[in-house]
Backbone as a ProteinNet text record, in pm:
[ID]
protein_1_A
[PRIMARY]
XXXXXXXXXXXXXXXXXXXXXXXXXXXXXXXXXXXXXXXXXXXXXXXXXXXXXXXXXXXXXXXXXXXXXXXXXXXXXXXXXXXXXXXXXXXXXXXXXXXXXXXXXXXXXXXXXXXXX
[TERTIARY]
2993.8	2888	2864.1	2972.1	2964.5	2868.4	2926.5	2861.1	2713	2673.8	2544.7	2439.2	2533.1	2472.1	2438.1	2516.2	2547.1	2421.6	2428.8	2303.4	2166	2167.7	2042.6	1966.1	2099.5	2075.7	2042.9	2140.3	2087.3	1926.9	1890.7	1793.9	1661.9	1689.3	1611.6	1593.3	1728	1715.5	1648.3	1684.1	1577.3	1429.5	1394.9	1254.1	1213.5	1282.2	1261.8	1232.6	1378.5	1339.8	1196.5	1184.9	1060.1	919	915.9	818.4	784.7	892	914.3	900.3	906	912.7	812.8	703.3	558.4	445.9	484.6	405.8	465.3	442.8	514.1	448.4	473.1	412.2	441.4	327.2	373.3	303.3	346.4	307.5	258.3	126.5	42.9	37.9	108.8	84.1	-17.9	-83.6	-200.1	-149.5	-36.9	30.2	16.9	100.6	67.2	-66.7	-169.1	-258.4	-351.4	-299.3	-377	-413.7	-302.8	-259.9	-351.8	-430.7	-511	-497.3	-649.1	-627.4	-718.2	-599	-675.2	-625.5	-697.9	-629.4	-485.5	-416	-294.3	-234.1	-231.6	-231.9	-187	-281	-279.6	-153.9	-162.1	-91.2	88.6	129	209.9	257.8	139.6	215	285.9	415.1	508.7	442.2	381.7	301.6	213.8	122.2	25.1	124.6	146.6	214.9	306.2	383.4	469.7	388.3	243.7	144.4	41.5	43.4	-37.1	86.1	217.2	316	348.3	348.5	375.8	276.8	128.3	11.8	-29	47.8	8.9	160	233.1	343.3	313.2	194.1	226.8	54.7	48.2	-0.6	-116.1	-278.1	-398.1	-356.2	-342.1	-266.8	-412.5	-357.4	-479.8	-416.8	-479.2	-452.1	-531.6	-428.3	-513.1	-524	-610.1	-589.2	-601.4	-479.7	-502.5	-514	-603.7	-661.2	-670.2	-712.4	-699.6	-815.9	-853.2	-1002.5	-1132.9	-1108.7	-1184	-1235.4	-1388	-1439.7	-1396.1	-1279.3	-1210.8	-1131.6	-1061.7	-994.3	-1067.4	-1171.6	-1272.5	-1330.3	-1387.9	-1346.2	-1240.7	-1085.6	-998	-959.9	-972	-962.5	-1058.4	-1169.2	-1284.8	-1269.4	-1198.1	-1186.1	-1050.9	-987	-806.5	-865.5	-962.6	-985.6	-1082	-1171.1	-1235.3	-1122.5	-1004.3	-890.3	-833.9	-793.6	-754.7	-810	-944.4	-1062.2	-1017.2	-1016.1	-1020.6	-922.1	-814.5	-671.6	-661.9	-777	-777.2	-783.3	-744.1	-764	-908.5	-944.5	-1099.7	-1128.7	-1232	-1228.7	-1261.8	-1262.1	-1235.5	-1113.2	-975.4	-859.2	-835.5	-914.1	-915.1	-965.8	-900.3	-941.2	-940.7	-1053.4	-1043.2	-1037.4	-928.8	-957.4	-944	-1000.6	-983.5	-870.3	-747.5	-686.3	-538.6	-504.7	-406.4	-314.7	-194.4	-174.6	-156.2	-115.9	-84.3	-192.2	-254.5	-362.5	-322.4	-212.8	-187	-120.1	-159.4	-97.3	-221	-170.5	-290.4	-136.5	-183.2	-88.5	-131.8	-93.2	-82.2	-15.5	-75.5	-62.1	-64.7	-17.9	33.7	50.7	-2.4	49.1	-90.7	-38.9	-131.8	-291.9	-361.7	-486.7	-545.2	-490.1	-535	-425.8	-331.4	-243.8	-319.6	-409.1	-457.4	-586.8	-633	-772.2	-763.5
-3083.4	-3047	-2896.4	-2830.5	-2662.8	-2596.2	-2696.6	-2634.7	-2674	-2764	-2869	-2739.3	-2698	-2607.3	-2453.9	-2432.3	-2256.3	-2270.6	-2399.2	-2402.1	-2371.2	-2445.4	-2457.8	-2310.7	-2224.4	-2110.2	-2031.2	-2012.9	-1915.7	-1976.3	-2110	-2113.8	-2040.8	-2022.7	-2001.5	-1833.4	-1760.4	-1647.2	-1607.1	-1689.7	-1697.7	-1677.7	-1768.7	-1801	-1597.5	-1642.5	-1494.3	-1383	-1358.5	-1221	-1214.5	-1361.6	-1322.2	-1289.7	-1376.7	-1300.9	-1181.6	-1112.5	-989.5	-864.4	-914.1	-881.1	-868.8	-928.4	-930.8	-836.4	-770.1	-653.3	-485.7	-452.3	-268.7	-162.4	-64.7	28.2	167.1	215.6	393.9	467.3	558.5	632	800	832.5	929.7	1045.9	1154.5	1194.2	1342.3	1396.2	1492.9	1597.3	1646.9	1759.8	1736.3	1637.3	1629.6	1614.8	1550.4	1573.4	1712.7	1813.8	1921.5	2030.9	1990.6	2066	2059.2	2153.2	2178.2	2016.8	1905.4	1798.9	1834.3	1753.8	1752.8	1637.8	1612.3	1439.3	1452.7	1535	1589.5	1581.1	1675.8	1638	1549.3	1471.6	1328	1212.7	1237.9	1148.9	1257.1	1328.6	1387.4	1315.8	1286.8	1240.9	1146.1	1110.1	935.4	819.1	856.3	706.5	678.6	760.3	693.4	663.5	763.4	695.9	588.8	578.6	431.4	322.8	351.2	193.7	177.3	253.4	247	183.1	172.6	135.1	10.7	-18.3	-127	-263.6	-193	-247.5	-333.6	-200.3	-269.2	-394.8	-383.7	-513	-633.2	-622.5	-767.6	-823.8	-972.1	-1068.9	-1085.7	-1057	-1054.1	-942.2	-864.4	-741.9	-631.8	-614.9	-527.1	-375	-313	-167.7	-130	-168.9	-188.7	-30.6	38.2	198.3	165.6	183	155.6	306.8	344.7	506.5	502.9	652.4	674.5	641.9	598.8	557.1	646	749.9	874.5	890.7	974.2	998.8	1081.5	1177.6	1275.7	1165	1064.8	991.3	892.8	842.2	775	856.8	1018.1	1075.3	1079.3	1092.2	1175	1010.6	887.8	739.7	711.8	745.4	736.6	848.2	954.4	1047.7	1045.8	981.6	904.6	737.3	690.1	602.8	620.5	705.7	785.4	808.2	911.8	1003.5	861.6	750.3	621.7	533.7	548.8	478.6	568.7	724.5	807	770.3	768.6	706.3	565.1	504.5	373	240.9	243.9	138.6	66.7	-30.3	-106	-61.7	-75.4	-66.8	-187.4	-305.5	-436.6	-474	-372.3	-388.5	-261.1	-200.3	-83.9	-191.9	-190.8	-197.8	-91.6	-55.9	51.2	-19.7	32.7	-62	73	82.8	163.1	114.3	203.2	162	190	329.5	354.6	404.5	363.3	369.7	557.3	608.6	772.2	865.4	946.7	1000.2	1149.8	1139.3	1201.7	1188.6	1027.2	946.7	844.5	806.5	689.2	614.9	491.6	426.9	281.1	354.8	216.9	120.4	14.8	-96.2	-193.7	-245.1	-283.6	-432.2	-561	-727.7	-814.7	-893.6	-1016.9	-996.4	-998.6	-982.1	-1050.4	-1192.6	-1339	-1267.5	-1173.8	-1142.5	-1069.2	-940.2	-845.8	-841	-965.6	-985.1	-1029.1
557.6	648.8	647.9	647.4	646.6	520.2	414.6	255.1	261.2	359.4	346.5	421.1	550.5	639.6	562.8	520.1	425.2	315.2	280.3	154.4	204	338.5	391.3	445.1	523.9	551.1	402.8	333.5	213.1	176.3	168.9	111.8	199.4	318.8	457.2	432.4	366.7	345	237.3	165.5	1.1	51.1	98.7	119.1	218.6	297	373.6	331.6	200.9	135.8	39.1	-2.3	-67.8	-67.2	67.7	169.8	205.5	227.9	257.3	110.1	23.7	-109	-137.1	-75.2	-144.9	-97.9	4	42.8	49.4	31.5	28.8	102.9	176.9	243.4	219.4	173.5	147.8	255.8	260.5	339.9	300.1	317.4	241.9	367.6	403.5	528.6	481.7	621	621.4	569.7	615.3	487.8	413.4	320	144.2	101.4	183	163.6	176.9	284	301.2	139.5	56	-64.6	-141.2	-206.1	-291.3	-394.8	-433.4	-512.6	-603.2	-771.6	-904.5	-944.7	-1007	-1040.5	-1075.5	-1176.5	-1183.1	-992	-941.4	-814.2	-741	-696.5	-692.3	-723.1	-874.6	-907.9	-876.2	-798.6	-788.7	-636	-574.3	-397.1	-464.1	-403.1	-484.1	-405.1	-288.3	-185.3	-313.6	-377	-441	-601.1	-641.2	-758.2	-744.9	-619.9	-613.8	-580.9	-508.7	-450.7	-608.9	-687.4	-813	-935.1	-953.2	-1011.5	-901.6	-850	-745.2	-771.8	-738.7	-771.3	-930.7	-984.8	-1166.5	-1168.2	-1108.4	-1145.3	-1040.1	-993.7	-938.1	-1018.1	-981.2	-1013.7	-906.9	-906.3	-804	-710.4	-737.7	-610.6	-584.8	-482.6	-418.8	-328.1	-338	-264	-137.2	25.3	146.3	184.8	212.1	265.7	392.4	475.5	640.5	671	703.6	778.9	959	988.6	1092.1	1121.8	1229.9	1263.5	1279.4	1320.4	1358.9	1214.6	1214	1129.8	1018.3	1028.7	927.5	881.9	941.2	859.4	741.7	817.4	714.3	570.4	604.7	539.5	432.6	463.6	402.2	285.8	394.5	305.4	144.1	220.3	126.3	4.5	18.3	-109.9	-168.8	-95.7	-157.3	-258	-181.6	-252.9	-438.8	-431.5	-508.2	-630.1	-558.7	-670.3	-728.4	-659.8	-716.9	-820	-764.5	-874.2	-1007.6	-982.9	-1155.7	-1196.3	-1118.6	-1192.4	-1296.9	-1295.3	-1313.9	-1258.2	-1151	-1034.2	-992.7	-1045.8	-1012.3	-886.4	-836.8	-673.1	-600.3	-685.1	-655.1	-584.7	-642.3	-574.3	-479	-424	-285.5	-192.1	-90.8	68.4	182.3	243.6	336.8	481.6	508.6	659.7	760.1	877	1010.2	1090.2	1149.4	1248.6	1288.7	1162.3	1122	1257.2	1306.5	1467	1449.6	1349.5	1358.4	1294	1357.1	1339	1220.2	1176.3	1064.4	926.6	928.6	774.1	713.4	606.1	547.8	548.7	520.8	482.4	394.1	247.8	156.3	141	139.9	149.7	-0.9	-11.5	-191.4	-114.9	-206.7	-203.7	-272.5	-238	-281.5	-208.6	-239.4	-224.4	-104.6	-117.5	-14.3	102.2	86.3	212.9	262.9	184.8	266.1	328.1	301.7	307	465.3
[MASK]
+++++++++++++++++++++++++++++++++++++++++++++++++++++++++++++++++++++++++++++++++++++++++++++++++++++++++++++++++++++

């Protein structure tokens, strides 16, 4: 009964971690951003180079930009999304969403597409 029970839990944890496995969060804050950008640049913050390496290894994956709601953030989203597009990134897989709870970060969002939608 114990081994019957232990299986059931690991499998419960299985299922769990992979769930959890399937979305990633970076975090892009207004400092690193204040810094003079060139596409070189850019690809130097690790939020975007780890959600752009993150992005290319999964399977229908999409890139959510959760921003600050206020108009400088819509702003600062919309020209993070832009430096992403030159990088290579379709803009089929950018999402801009409003609502970011800290009014001095973006925060990327990396998973399955049907998750972020």
């Amino acid at each position: 009964m114990l081994n019957r029970t232990a299986l059931l839990v690991f499998l419960l944890l299985l299922s769990l971690s992979s769930l959890a496995n399937t979305l990633r969060i970076f975090t892009l804050s207004a400092d690193e951003w204040a810094q003079p950008r060139s596409g070189a640049a850019v690809t130097q913050f690790s939020s975007v180079r780890s959600a752009i390496s993150y992005w290319e290894k999964g399977v229908d994956s999409a890139i959510l930009i959760r921003y600050p709601g206020e108009d400088s953030g819509e702003i600062w989203a919309t020209e993070l999304r832009d430096w992403i597009i030159s990088l290579g990134i379709p803009s089929d897989y950018l999402l801009l969403v409003a609502g970011s709870q800290a009014a001095d970060e973006i925060k990327l969002i990396v998973g399955p597409r049907d998750e972020l939608q």
